[in-house]
C-alpha positions as CSV (number, residue, x, y, z in Angstrom):
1,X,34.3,-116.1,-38.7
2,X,34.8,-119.1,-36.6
3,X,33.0,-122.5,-37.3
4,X,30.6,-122.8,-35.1
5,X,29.3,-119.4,-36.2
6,X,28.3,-120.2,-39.4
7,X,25.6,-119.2,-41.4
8,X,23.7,-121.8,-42.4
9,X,21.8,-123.3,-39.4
10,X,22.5,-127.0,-39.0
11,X,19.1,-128.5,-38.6
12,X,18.4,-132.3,-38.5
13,X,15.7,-133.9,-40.6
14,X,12.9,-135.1,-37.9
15,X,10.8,-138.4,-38.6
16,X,8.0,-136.2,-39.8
17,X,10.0,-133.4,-41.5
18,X,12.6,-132.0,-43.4
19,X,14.3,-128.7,-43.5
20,X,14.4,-127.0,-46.5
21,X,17.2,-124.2,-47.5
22,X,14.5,-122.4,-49.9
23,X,16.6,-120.8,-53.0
24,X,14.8,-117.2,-53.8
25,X,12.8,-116.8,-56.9
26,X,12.9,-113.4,-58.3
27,X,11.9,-111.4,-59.1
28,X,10.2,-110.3,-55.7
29,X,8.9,-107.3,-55.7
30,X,10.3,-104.0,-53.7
31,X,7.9,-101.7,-52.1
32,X,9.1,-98.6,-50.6
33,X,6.0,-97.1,-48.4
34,X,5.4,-93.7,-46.9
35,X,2.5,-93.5,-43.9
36,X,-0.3,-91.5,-44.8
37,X,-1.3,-91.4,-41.1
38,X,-0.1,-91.7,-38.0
39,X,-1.1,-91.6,-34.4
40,X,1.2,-89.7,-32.0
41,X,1.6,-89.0,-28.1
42,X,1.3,-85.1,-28.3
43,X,-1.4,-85.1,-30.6
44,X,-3.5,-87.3,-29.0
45,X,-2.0,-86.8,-25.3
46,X,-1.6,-90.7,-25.0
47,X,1.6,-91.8,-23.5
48,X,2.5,-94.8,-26.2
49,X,5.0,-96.9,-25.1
50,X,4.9,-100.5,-26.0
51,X,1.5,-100.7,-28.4
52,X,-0.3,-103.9,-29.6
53,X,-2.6,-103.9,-32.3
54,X,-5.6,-105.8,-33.5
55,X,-7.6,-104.9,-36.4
56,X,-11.3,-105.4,-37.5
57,X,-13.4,-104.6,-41.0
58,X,-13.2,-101.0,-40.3
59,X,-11.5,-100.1,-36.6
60,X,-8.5,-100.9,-34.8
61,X,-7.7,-102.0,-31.4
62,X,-4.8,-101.1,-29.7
63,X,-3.5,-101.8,-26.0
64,X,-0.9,-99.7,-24.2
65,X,0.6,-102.0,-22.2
66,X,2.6,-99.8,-19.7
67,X,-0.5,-97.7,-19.2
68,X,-3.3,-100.4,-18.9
69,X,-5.1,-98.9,-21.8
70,X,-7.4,-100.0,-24.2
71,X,-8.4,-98.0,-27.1
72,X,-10.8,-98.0,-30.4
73,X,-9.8,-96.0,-33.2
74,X,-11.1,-96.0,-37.1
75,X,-9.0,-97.7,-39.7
76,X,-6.7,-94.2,-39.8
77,X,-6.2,-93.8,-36.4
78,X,-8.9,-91.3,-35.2
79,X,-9.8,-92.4,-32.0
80,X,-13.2,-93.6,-31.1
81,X,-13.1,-94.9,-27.3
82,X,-10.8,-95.4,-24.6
83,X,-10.9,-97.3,-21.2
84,X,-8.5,-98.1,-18.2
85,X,-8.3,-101.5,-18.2
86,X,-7.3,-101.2,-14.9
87,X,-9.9,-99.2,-13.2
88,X,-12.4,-101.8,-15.3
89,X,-11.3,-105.1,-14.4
90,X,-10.4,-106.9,-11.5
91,X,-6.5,-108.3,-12.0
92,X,-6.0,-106.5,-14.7
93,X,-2.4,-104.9,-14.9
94,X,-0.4,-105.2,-18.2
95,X,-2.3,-105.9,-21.6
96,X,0.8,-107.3,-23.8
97,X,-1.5,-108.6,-26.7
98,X,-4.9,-108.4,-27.8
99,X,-7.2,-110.6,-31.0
100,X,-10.3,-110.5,-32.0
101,X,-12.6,-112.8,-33.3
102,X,-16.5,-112.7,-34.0
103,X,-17.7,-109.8,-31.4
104,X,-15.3,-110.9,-29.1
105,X,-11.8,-108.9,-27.7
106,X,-9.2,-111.3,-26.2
107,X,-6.9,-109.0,-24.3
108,X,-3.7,-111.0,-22.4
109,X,-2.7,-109.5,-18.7
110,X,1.0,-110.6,-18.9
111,X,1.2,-109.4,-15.1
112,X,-2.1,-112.0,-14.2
113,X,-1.1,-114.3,-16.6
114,X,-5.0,-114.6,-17.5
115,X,-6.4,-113.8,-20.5
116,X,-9.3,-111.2,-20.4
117,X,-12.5,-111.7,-22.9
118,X,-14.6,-108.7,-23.7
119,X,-17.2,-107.4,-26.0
120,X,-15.6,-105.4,-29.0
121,X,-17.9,-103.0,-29.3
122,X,-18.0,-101.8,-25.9
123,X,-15.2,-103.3,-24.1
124,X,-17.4,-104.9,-21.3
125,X,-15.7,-108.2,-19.7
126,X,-17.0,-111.9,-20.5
127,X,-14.7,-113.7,-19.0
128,X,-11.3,-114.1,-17.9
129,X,-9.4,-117.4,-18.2
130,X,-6.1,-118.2,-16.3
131,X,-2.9,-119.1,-18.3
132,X,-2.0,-122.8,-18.2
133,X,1.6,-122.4,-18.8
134,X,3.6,-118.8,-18.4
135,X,3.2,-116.8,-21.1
136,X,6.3,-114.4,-22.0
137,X,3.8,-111.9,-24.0
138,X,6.2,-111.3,-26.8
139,X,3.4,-113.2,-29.7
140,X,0.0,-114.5,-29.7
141,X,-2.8,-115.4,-32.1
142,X,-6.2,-117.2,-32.2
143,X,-7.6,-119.4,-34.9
144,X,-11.3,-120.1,-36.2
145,X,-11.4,-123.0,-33.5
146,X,-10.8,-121.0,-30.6
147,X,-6.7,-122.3,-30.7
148,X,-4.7,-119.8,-29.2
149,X,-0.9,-120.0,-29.8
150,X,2.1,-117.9,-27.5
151,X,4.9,-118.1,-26.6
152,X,6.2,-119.3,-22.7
153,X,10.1,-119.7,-22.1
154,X,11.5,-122.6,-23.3
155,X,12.8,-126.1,-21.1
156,X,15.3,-127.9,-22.1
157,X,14.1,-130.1,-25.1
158,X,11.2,-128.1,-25.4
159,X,10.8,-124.7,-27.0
160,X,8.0,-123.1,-25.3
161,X,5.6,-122.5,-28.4
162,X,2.5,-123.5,-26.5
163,X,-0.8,-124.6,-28.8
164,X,-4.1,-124.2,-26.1
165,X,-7.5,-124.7,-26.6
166,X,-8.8,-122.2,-24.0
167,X,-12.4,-123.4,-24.1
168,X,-11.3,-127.0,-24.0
169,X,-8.3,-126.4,-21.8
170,X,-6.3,-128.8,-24.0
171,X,-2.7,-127.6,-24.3
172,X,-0.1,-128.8,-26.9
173,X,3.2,-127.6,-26.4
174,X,5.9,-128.6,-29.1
175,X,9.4,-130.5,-28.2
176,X,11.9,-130.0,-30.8
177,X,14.5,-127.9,-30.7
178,X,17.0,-126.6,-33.4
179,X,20.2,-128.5,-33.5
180,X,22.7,-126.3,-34.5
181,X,26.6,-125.8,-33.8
182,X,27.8,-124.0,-31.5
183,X,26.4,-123.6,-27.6
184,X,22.6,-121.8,-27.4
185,X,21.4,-120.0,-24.6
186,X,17.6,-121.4,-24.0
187,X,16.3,-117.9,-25.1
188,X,17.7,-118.5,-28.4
189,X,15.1,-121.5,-28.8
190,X,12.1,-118.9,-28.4
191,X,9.5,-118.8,-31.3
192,X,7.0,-116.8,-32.1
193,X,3.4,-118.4,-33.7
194,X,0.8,-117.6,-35.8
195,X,-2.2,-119.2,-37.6
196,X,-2.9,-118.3,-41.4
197,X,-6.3,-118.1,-43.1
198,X,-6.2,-121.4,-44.5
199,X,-6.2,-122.8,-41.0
200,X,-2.0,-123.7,-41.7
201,X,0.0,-123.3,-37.9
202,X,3.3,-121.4,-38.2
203,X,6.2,-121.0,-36.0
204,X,9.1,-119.1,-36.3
205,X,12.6,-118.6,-34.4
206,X,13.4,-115.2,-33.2
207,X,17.0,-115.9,-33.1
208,X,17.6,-118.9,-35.5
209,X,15.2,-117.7,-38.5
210,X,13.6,-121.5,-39.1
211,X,9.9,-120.9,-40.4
212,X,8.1,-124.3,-39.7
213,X,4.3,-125.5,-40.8
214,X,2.9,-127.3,-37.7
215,X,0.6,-130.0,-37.4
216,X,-2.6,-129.9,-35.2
217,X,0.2,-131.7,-31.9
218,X,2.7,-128.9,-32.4
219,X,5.1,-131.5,-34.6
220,X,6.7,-129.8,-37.2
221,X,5.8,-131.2,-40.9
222,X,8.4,-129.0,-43.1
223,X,10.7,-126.4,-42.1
224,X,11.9,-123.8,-44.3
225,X,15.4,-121.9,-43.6
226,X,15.1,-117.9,-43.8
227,X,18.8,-117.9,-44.1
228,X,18.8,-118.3,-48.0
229,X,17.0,-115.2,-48.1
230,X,19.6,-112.4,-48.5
231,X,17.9,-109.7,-46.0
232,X,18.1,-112.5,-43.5
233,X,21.0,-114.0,-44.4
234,X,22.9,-110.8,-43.6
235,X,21.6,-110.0,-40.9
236,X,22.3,-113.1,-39.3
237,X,25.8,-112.7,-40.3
238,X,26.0,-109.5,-38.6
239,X,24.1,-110.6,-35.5
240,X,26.4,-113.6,-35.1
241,X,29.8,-111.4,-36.1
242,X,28.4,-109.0,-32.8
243,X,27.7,-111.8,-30.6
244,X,32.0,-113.2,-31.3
245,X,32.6,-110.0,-30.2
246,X,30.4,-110.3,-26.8
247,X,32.7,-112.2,-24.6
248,X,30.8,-115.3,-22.9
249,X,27.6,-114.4,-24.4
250,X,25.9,-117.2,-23.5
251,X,25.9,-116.0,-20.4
252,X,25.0,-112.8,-21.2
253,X,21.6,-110.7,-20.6
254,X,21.6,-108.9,-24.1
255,X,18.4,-109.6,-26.2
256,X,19.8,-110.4,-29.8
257,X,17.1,-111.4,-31.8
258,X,16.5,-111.3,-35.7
259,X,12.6,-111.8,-35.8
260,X,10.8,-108.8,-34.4
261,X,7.0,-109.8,-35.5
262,X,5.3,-112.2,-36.9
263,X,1.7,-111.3,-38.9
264,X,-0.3,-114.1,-40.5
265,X,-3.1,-113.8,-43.2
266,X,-4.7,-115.8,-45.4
267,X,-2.0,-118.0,-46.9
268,X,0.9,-115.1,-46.9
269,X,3.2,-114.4,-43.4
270,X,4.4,-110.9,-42.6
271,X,7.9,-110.6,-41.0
272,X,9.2,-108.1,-39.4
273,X,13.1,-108.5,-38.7
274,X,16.0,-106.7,-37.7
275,X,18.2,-105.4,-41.0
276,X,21.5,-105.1,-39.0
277,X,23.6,-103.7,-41.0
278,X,26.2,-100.9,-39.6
279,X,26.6,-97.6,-39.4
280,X,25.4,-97.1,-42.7
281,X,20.9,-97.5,-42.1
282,X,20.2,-95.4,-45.5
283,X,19.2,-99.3,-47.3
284,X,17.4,-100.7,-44.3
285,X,14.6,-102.9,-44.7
286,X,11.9,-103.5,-42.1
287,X,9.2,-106.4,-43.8
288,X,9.3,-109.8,-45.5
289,X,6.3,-111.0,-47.3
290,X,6.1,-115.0,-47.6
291,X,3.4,-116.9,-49.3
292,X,2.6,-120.9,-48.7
293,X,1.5,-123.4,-51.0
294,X,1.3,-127.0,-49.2
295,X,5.2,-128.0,-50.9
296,X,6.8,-124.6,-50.8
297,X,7.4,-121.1,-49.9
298,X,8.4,-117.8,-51.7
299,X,9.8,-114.7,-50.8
300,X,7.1,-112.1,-52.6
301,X,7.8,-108.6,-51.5
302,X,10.6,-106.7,-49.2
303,X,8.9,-103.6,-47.2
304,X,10.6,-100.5,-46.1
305,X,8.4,-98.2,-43.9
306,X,9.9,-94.9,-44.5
307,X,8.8,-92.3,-41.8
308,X,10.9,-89.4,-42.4
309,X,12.3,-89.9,-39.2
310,X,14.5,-91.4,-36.4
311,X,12.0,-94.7,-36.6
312,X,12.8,-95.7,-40.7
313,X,16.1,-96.9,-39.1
314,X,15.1,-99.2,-36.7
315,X,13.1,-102.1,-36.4
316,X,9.2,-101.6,-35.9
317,X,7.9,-102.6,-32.7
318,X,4.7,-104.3,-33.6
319,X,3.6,-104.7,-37.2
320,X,-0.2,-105.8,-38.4
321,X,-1.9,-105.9,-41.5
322,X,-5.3,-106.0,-42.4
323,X,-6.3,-107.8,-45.9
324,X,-9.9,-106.0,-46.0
325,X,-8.7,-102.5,-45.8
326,X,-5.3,-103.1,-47.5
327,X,-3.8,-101.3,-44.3
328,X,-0.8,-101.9,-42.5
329,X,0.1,-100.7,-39.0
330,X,3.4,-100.5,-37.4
331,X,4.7,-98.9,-34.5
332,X,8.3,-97.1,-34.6
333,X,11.1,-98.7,-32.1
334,X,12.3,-94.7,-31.9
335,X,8.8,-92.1,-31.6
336,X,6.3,-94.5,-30.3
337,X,4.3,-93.3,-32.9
338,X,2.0,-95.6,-34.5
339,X,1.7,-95.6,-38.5
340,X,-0.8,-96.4,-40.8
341,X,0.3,-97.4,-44.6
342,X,-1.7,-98.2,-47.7
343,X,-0.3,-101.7,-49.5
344,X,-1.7,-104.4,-51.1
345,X,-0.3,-107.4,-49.8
């Protein structure tokens, strides 16, 4: 493996934070979970596609994003309601993420770049508030003080990870980038962000797995890296034994990412990832569960969400969990289908 290639991301230590190379303390627990529901496209006679979910005390939200559907189900998937979001609303084209919180619905239009509020229960419009910097719509959340965190492409020296309070229209975007050997293609400086329970502000690489706690200005106070956990660890060393392989792929289209989701709750973080690892897919895993004190992190569980199909083999597309009904949804990467497991997390 060539130098510059190496596995352990050189990161330097910022005025307000170091970057810690977290050693794992077993013994974390392995949880090996079959669905015990699922919502499918013949069943139901929804086209899928790219789902996103949000979940409540007792129903689920989900958006179809090629469709311009909305849809209420109970916490098993039984549906409840449905609209066409774009027969309802004025601009509204491509719902790439949706939150909740109170009695409110905040849907984003990735094709309007505006950001659609609406009544849970009924799905009648509020308001509609324009982006203040692009979003990509590959990650969003909301916190108790109406902060909204996504993801816009990066700049150089910035990363794109874009803090906005939408009723203030106050907009923090952090600047630091990961140092690391080797030449980076911009889109390997994309992060994914989330707030916890606790109020703590997370951000994560998609490409270069650095989990960082964020201050209130988007500055990063610690950084942890994912690397010195093993299911990360190799598949970062596949990923970057492909990408020697990809002549000039800086320059390349491909997508190559390790982080595929991002879930945050209460003081624990859900992550979903790629396990890259060959031909042989009978040992995938699909979930990480991290927990945060205010000095440390530590790898508690490893998740594999196995379907009985095509989908236990791939990364899930978009992966959710809800604390008050001990439920986790995730949609496969292969059937579209969207699954419902029971897990304490």
């Amino acid at each position: 493996m060539k130098p510059i290639f190496g596995l352990v991301l050189t990161i330097i230590c910022f005025c307000s934070s170091c970057t810690k190379k977290t050693e794992p303390k077993e013994p974390w627990q392995y949880l090996d979970l079959a669905p015990i529901g699922a919502f499918d496209e013949e069943s139901h006679g929804i086209f899928l596609t790219e789902a996103k979910i949000a979940v409540d005390m007792s129903e689920v939200y989900v958006a179809l994003s090629h469709q311009g559907l909305l849809l209420k189900t109970d916490s098993l998937l039984n549906p409840l309601s449905l609209i066409d979001g774009r027969d309802s609303f004025p601009d509204f084209e491509f719902p790439a993420h949706l939150m909740l919180k109170d009695s409110n619905l905040f849907v984003e239009d990735l094709a309007s770049q505006r950001l659609f509020v609406l009544r849970k229960d009924n799905f009648k419009l509020k308001d509609v508030i324009k982006f203040p910097i692009p979003s990509m719509g590959i990650g969003m959340d909301i916190a108790e003080d109406n902060s909204l965190v996504f993801s816009s492409f990066p700049e150089p020296e910035k990363t794109g990870l874009v803090k906005w309070d939408y009723t203030a229209n106050r907009t923090i975007t952090s600047k630091s980038f990961f140092p690391h050997e080797g030449k980076l293609r911009l889109s390997d400086q994309i992060r994914l962000g989330c707030f916890c329970a606790n109020g703590d502000f997370w951000s994560l690489g998609r490409f270069l797995p650095v989990l960082e706690r964020l201050d209130n200005y988007g500055v990063a106070k610690i950084q942890y890296d994912l690397s010195a956990f093993q299911p990360i660890k190799q598949a970062y060393d596949t990923l970057i034994t492909k990408r020697q392989q990809i002549p000039d792929f800086e320059n390349s289209r491909i997508a190559q990412n390790i982080v595929t989701s991002l879930d945050c709750f209460e003081d624990k973080l859900l992550v979903g990832f790629t396990d890259l690892v060959g031909l042989d897919r009978s040992n995938i895993r699909h979930l990480l569960l991290i927990s945060a004190d205010d000095t440390d992190i530590r790898l508690e569980k490893i998740l594999r969400l196995r379907t009985g199909n095509d989908d236990e083999m791939y990364h899930f597309q978009t992966v959710t969990y809800n604390p008050k009904t001990s439920l986790l949804y995730a949609q496969g990467s292969e059937s579209n289908k969207i699954y419902v497991f029971r897990v304490k997390l």
